[in-house]
KOLTOR-814713 format. One record per residue (C-alpha): x, y, z; residue number from 1. Coordinates in steps of 0.1 Angstrom, whole numbers, padded with zeros to 4 digits. Example, Ala and Ser with C-alpha at 12.3 -4.5 7.8 and 13.67 -1.06 7.14 Angstrom:
<recs>
<<0123,-0045,0078>,1>;
<<0137,-0011,0071>,2>;
</recs>
This chain:
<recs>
<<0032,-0119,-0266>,1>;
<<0000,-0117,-0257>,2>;
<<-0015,-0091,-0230>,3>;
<<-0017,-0102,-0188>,4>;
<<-0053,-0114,-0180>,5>;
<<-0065,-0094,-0155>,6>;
<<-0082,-0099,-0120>,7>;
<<-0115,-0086,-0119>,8>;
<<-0116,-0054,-0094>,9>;
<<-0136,-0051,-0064>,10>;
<<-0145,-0018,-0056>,11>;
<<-0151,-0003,-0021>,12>;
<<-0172,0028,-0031>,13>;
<<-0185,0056,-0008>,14>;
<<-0189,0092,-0006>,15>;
<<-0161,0102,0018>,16>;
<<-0163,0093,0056>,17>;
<<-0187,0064,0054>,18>;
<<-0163,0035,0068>,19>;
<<-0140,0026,0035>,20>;
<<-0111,0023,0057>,21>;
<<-0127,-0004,0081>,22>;
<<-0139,-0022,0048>,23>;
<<-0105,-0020,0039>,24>;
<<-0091,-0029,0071>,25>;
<<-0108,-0060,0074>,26>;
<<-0099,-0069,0032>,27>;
<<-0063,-0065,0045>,28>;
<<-0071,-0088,0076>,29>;
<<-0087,-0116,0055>,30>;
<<-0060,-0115,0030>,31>;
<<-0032,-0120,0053>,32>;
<<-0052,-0148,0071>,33>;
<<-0050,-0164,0035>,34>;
<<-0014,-0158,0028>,35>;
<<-0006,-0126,0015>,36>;
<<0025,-0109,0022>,37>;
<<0033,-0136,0048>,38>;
<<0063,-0120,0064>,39>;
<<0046,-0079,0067>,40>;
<<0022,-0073,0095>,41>;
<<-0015,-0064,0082>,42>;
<<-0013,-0032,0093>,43>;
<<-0028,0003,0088>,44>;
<<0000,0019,0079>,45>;
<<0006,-0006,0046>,46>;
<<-0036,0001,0039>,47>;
<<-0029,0022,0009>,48>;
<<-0003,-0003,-0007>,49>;
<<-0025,-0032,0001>,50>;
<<-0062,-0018,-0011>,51>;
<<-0053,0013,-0027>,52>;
<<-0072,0041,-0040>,53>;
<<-0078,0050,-0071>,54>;
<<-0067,0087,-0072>,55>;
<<-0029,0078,-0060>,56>;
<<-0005,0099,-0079>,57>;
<<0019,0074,-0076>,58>;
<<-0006,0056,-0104>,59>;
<<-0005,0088,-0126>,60>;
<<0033,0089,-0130>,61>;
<<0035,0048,-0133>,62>;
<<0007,0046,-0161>,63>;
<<0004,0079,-0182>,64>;
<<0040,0098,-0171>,65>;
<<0027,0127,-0154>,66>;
<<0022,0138,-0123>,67>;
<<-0022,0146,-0119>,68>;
<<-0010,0181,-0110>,69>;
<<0002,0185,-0147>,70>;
<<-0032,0173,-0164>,71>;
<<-0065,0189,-0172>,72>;
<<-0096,0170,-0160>,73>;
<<-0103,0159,-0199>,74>;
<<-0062,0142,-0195>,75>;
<<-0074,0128,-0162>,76>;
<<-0107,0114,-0171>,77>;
<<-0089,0092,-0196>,78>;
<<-0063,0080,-0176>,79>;
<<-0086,0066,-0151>,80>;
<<-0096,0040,-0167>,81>;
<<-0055,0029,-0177>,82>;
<<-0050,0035,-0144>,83>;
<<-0080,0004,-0131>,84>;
<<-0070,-0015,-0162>,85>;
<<-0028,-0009,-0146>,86>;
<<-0046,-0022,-0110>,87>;
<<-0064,-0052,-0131>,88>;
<<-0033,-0062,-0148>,89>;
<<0000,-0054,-0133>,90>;
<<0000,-0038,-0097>,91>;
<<0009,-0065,-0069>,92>;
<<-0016,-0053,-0044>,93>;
<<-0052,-0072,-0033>,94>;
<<-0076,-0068,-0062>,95>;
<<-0099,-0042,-0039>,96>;
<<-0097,-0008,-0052>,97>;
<<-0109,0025,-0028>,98>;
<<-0130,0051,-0049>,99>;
<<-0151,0081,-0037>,100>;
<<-0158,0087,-0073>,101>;
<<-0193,0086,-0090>,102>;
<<-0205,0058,-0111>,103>;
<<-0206,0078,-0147>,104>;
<<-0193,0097,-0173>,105>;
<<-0168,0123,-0169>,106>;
<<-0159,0140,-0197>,107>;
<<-0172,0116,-0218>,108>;
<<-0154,0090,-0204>,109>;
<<-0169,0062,-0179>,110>;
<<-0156,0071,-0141>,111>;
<<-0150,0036,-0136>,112>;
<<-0138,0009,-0162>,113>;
<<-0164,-0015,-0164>,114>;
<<-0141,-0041,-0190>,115>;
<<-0120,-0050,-0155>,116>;
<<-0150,-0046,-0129>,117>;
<<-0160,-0078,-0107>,118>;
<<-0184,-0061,-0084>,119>;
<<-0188,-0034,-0053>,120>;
<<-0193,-0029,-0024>,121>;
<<-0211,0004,-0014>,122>;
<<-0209,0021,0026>,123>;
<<-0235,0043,0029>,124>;
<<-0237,0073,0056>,125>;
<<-0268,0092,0074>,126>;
<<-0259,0124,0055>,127>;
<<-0273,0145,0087>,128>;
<<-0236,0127,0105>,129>;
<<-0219,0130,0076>,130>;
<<-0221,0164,0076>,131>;
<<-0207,0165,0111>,132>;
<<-0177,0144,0101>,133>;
<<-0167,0167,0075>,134>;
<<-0172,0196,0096>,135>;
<<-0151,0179,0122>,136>;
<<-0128,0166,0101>,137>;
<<-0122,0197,0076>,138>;
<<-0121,0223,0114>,139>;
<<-0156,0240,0089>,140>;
<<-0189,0249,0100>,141>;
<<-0216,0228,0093>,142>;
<<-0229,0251,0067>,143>;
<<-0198,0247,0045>,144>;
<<-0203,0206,0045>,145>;
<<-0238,0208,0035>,146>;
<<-0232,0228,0005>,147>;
<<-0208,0209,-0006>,148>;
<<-0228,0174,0000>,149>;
<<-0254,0198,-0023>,150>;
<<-0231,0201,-0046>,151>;
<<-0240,0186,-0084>,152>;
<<-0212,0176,-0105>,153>;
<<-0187,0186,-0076>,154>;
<<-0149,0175,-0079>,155>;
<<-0122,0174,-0054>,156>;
<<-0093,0188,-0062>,157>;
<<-0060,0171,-0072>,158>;
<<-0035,0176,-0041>,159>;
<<-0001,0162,-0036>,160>;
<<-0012,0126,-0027>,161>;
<<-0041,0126,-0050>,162>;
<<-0054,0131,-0082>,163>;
<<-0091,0151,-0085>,164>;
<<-0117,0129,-0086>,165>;
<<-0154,0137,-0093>,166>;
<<-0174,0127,-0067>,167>;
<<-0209,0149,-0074>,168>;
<<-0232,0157,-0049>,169>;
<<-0239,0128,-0020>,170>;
<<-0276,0121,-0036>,171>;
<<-0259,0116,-0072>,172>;
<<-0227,0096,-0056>,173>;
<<-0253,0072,-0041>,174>;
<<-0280,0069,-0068>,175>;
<<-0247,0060,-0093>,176>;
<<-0237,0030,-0068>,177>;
<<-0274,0019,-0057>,178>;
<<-0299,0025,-0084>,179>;
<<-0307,0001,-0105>,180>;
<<-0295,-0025,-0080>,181>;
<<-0272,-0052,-0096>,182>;
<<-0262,-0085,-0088>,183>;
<<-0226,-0075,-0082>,184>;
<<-0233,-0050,-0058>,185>;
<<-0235,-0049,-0023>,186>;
<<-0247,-0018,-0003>,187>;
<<-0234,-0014,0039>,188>;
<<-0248,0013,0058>,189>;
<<-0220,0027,0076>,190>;
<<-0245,0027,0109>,191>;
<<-0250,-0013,0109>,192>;
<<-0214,-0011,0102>,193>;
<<-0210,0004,0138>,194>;
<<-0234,-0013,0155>,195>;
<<-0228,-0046,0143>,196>;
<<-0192,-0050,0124>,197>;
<<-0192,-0089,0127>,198>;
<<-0226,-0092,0107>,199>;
<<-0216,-0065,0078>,200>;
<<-0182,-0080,0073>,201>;
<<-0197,-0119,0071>,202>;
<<-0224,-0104,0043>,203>;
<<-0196,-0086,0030>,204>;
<<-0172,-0120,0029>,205>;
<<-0202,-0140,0013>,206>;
<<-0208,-0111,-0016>,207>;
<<-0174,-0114,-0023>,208>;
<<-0165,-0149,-0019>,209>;
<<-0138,-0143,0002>,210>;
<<-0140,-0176,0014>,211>;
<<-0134,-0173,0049>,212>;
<<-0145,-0198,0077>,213>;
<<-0163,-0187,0110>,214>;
<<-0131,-0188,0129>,215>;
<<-0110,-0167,0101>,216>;
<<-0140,-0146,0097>,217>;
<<-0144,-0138,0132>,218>;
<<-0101,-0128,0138>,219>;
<<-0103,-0108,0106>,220>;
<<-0132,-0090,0117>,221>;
<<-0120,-0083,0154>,222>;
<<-0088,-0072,0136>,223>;
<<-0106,-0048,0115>,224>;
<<-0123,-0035,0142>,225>;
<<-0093,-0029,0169>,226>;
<<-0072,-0015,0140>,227>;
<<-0102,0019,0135>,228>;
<<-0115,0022,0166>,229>;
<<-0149,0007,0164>,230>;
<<-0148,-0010,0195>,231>;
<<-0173,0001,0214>,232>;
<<-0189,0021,0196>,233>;
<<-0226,0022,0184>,234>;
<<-0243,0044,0160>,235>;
<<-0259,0074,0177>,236>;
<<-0283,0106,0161>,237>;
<<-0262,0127,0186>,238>;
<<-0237,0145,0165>,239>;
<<-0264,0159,0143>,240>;
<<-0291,0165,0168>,241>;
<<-0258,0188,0188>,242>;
<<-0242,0201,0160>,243>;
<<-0270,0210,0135>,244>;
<<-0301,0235,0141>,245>;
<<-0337,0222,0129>,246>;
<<-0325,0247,0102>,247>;
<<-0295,0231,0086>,248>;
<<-0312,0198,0087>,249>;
<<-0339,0209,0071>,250>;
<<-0314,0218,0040>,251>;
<<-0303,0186,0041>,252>;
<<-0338,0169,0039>,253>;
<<-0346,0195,0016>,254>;
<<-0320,0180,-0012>,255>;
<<-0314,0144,-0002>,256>;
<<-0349,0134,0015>,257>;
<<-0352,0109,-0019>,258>;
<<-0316,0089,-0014>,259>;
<<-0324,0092,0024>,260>;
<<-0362,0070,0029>,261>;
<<-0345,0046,0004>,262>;
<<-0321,0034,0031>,263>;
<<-0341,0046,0063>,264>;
<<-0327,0080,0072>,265>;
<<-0357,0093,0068>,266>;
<<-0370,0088,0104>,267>;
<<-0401,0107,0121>,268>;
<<-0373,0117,0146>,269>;
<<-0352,0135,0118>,270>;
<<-0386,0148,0101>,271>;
<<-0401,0164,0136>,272>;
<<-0363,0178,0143>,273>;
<<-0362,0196,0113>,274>;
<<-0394,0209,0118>,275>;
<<-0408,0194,0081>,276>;
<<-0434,0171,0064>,277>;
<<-0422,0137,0046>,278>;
<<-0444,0148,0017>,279>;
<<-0432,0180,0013>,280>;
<<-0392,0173,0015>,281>;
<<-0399,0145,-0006>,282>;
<<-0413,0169,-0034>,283>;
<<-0385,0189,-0030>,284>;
<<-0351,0167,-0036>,285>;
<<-0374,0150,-0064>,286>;
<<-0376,0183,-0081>,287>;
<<-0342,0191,-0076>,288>;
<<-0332,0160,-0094>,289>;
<<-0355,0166,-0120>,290>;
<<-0338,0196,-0130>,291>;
<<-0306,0182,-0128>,292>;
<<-0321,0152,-0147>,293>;
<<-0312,0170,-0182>,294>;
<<-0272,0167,-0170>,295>;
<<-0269,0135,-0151>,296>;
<<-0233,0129,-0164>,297>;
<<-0205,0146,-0139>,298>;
<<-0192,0164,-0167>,299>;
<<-0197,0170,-0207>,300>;
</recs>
């Protein structure tokens, strides 16, 4: 007998806390307006059944036989790619897949298998508020989240729910998704996102081909955005300008000023806060990735 076609995957990448789960949200939204699961609610609390993530142990035990817990990072750098080819092939969920991980080689092996890929979708983050919402989120200081956005090669650890999964710093997780651009990709900045969810999800629904017309569109969307919160909200420099001295965000300029004038965080307002030339932060996270040029891969 010969082996199950696959569906092609769509990933919904992102360093951490850059919006996946109202991407995902409004995937689930669309999906039911189109007939899946027709007697479940699309609801939050089915979100990890319906577009799961990558890293679930319940993958690790379906696919390889062991829990992630049991594995060294070698063991788990080759199951990933059963475990997408598993999500391609044979799981009954929506073909959109959650991953936090960077796009390259861990131990050798490719982070994400390309043989059942269809195309991504990137969310993007000021990393100046991202570093509040992993302060907030984790109950840290701000220092602690800025080192670890610094972070090259960095890996989160496996925990009960999920398996570790390399993520590298925040410059290397977004140069892995955005450069070079491809045809297949999309990239979302998490603050248009906020500002705007109608517009991101309809370029979103077009990159993808979701198919959807104004009207199914416009209920998935409200959906999406009832279901996380977003109502009402717009996207605002305040956390950082509060929660950061010109200090700290000069650290952060300091190592990501090259990821961040690609996608327009690197504003006059952020420059004169952190008390810094363009030029000279510039020079500085270029010659930071110079030196980690020489070791680009997450892990050999």
């Amino acid at each position: 007998m010969s082996e199950a076609k696959g569906r092609p995957l769509f990933w919904i990448a992102s360093y951490p806390h850059s919006g996946d789960l109202a991407v995902r949200s409004f995937l689930q939204q669309a999906a039911k307006i189109k007939g899946y699961r027709p007697n479940e609610p699309a609801s939050l609390e089915y979100i990890n059944r319906d577009v799961p993530w990558d890293t679930d142990v319940w993958f690790y035990r379906e696919v390889i036989g062991k829990a992630p817990s049991e594995m060294s990072e070698p063991e788990i750098a080759a199951a990933r790619p059963k475990i997408h080819d598993y999500l391609s092939k044979k799981y009954p969920g929506l073909p959109f897949v959650k991953t936090h991980a960077v796009r390259a080689e861990f131990h050798d092996v490719l982070s994400i298998n390309t043989k059942v890929s269809g195309g991504s979708v990137y969310l993007i983050r000021n990393p100046l508020n991202l570093v509040m919402a992993f302060a907030y989120a984790g109950k840290k200081q701000p220092l602690d989240a800025i080192k670890l956005l610094a972070t090259t090669e960095y890996r989160q650890p496996t925990t009960a729910q999920n398996a570790l999964e390399p993520w590298g710093s925040w410059s290397e997780n977004v140069q892995s998704w955005t450069e070079p651009t491809l045809a297949h990709d999309l990239v979302v900045r998490f603050e248009d996102l906020l500002n705007d969810p109608h517009a991101q999800f309809k370029r979103l629904a077009d990159h993808m081909r979701l198919g959807l017309d104004p009207k199914e569109l416009k209920t998935a969307a409200d959906e999406a955005v009832k279901a996380v919160g977003f109502a009402g909200q717009k996207a605002s420099n305040e956390p950082w300008k509060k929660g950061l001295s010109p200090a700290y965000a000069r650290a952060v300029l300091e190592v990501h000023a090259q990821q961040m004038v690609r996608f327009g965080y690197l504003t006059n307002e952020v420059l004169n806060f952190a008390e810094v030339e363009r030029e000279t932060v510039l020079r500085s996270s270029a010659a930071l990735r110079q030196m980690e040029a020489a070791n680009m891969n997450v892990a050999h």
